[in-house]
C-alpha positions as CSV (number, residue, x, y, z in Angstrom):
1,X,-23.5,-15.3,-5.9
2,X,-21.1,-17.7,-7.9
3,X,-20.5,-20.9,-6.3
4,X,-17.2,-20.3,-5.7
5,X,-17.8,-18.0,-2.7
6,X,-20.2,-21.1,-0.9
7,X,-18.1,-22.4,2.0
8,X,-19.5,-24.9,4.3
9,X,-18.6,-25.2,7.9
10,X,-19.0,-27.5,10.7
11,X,-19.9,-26.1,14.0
12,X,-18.0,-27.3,16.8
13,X,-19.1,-27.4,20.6
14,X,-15.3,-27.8,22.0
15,X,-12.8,-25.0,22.5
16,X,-9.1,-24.8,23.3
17,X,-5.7,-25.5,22.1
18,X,-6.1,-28.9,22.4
19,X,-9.1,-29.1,20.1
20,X,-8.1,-26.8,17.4
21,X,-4.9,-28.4,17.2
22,X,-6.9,-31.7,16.4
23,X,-9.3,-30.1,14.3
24,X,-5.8,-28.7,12.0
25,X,-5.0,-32.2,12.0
26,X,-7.9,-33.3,10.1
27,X,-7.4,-30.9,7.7
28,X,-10.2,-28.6,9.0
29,X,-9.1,-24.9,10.0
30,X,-10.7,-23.8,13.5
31,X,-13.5,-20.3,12.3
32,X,-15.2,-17.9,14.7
33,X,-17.9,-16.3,13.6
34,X,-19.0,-13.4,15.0
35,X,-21.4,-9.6,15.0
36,X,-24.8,-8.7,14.3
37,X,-25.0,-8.5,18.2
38,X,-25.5,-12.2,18.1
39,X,-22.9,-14.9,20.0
40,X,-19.6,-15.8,18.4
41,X,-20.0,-19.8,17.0
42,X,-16.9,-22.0,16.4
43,X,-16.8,-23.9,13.4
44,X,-14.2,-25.7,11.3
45,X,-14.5,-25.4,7.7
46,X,-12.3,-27.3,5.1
47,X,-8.2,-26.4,4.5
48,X,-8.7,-27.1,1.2
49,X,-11.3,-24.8,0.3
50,X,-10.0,-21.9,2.5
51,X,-6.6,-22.2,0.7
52,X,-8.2,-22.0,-2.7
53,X,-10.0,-18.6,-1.4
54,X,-7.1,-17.6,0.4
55,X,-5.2,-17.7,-3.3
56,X,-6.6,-15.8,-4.9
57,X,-5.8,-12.5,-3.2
58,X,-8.9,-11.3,-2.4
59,X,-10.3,-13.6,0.9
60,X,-10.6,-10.3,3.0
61,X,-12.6,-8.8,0.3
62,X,-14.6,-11.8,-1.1
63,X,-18.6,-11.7,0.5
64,X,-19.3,-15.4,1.2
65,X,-22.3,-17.5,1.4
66,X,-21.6,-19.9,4.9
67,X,-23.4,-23.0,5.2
68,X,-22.9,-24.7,8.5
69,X,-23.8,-28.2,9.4
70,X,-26.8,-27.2,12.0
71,X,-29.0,-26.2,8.7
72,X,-27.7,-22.1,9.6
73,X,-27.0,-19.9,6.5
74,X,-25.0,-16.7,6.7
75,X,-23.3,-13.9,4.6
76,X,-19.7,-13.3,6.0
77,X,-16.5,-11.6,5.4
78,X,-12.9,-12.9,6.6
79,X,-11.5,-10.0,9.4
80,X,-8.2,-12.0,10.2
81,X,-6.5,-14.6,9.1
82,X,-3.7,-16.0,11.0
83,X,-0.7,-18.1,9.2
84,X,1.9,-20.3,10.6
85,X,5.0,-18.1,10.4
86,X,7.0,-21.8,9.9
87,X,4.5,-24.3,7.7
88,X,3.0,-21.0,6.3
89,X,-0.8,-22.4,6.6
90,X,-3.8,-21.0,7.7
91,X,-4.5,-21.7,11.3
92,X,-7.3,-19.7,11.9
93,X,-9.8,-17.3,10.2
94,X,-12.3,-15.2,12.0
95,X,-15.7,-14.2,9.9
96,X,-17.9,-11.5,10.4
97,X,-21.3,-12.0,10.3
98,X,-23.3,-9.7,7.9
99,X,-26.8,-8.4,7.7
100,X,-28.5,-6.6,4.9
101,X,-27.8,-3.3,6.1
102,X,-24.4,-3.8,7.4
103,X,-21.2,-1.6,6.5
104,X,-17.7,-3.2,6.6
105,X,-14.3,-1.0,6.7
106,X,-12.2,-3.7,3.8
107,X,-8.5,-2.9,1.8
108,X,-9.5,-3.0,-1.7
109,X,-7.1,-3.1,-4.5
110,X,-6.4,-0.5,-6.8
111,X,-6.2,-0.7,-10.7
112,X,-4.4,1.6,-12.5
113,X,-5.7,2.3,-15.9
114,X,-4.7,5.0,-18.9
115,X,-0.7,4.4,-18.4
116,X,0.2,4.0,-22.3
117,X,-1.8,7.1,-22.5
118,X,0.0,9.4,-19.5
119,X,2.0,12.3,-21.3
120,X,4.4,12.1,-18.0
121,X,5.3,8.2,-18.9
122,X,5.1,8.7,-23.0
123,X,8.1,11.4,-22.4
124,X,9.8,8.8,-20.4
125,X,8.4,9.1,-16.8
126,X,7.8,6.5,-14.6
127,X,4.5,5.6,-12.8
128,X,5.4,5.8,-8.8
129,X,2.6,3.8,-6.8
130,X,2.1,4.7,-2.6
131,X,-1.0,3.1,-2.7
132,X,-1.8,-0.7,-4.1
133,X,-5.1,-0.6,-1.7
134,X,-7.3,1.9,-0.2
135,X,-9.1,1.3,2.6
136,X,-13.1,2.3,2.3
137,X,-16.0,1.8,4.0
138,X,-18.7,-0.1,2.1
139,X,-22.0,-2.2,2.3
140,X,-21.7,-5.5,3.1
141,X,-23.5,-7.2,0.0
142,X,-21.8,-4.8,-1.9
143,X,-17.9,-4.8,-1.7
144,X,-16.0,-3.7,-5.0
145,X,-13.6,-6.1,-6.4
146,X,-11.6,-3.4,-7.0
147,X,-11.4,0.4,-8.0
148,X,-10.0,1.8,-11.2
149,X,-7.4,4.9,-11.2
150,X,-7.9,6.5,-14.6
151,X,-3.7,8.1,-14.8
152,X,-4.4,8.8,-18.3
153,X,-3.4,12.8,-18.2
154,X,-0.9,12.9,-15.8
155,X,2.0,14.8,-16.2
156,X,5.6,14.6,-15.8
157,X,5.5,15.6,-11.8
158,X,2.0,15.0,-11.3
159,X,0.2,12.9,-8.5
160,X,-3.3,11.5,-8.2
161,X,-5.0,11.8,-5.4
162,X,-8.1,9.9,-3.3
163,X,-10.2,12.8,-4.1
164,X,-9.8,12.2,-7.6
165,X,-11.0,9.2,-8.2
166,X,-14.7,8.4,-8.9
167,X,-16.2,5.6,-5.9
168,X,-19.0,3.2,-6.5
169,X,-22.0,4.7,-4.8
170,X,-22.8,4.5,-1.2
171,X,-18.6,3.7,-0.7
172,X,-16.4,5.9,1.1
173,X,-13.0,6.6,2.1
174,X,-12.4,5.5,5.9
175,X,-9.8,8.3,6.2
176,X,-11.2,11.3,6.1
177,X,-8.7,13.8,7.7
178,X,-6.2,14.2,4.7
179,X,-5.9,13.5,1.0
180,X,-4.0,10.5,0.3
181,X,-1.6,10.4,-3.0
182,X,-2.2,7.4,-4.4
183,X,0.8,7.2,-7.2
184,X,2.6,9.9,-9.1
185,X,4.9,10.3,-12.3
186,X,8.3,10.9,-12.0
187,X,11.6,11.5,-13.7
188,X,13.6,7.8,-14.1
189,X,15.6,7.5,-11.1
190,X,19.1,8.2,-13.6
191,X,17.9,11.6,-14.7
192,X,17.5,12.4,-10.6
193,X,21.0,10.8,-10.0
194,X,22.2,12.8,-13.1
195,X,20.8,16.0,-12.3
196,X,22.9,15.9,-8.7
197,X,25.8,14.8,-10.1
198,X,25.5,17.6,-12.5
199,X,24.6,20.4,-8.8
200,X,28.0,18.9,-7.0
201,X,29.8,19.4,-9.7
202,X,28.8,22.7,-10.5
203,X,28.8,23.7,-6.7
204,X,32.8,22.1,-6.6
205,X,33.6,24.2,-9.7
206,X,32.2,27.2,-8.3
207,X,34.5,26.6,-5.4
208,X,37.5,25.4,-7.1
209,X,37.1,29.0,-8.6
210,X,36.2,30.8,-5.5
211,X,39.3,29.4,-4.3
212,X,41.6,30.6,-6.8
213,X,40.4,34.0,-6.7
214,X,40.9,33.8,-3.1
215,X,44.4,32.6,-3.7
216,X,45.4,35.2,-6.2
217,X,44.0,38.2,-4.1
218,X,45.7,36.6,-1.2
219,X,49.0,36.9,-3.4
220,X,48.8,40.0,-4.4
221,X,47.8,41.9,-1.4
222,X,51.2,39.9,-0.1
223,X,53.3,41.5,-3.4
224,X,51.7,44.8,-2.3
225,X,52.7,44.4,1.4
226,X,56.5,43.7,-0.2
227,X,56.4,46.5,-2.5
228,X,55.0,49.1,0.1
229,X,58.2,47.3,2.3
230,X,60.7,48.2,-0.4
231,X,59.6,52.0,-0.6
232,X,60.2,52.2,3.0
233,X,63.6,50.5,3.0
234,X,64.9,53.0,-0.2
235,X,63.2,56.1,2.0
236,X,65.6,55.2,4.5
């Protein structure tokens, strides 16, 4: 494991606002650690290095190597990470603790690879994404940094689903119970907007005519009614 994903903690014995308010004031961020059916520990680790982490994207994904003040070593994964909605800082981060054999549920980002290639895009379509991340289940010492989409024969109309995407082994899908669409090609959004400008003005034309149709049966049934009227009158 690279160096960067080392982070060093100090445990700490006191609890409560009061205390992690002080700890955030010495530029620590308050931790609980947690799992492997052992008891949560609270431990402040360093702002600094949490932010650098935290930038690059990928903290909930990134396996680290926790090294804590008591001589303890750990693997764990960020589950929650909880920002000051005003200062927009990290006031608290809880890790899960990891064992060799354990499984973690984690959002991983999606790649999408083959666009230049797509025959939907090449004829001008445009590469509609519903799904930046997937959620999948995957051991713990073995979380992908992220999955590739290969969208390199999809056509104009087409979609890509989850089940068409090849997973590392031994990692799977948490949702089971449908087939999600990850991203699609479709017609720019002017050729949409063109093509119903196009069906109300051929739906007003055919009215405009139905109208006039209308209108001239109208008038002559009344020129009829009239004439009929005058063949009476001259019988008379």
């Amino acid at each position: 494991m690279s160096e960067a994903n080392i982070l060093k903690g100090e445990v700490r014995e006191n609890t409560g606002k009061s205390f992690t308010k002080s700890v955030r004031k010495e530029g620590n961020i308050p931790c609980i650690i947690y799992g492997d059916k052992k008891d949560p520990v609270a431990v402040n680790i360093n702002s600094v290095s949490a932010l650098k982490l935290y930038n690059t994207g990928r903290m909930l994904t990134t396996l680290l190597d926790l090294e804590l003040s008591n001589g303890d070593k750990m693997k764990v994964i960020p589950k929650d990470i909880q920002i000051d909605p005003v200062k927009d800082n990290i006031i608290h981060i809880d890790l899960l603790r990891l064992s060799g054999d354990s499984r973690v549920s984690v959002e991983i980002q999606v790649n999408f690879v083959g666009e230049s290639d797509s025959p939907g895009i090449k004829t001008g379509g445009v590469l509609n994404v519903t799904r930046y991340s997937i959620e999948l289940d995957c051991p713990a010492l073995s979380i992908p940094e992220a999955i590739d989409v290969d969208i390199s024969n999809l056509e104009m109309g087409e979609s890509i689903k989850l089940s068409d995407v090849t997973l590392p082994e031994d990692v799977n899908p948490v949702i089971t119970d449908r087939d999600i669409t990850i991203a699609s090609v479709t017609a720019p959004v002017e050729e949409i907007e063109e093509e119903i400008v196009e069906e109300i003005s051929e739906g007003e034309g055919e009215d405009s005519a139905e109208g006039e149709e209308d209108q001239t049966t109208d008038q002559a049934e009344a020129s009829e009614e009239k004439s009929e009227e005058s063949k009476e009158e001259s019988k008379e």
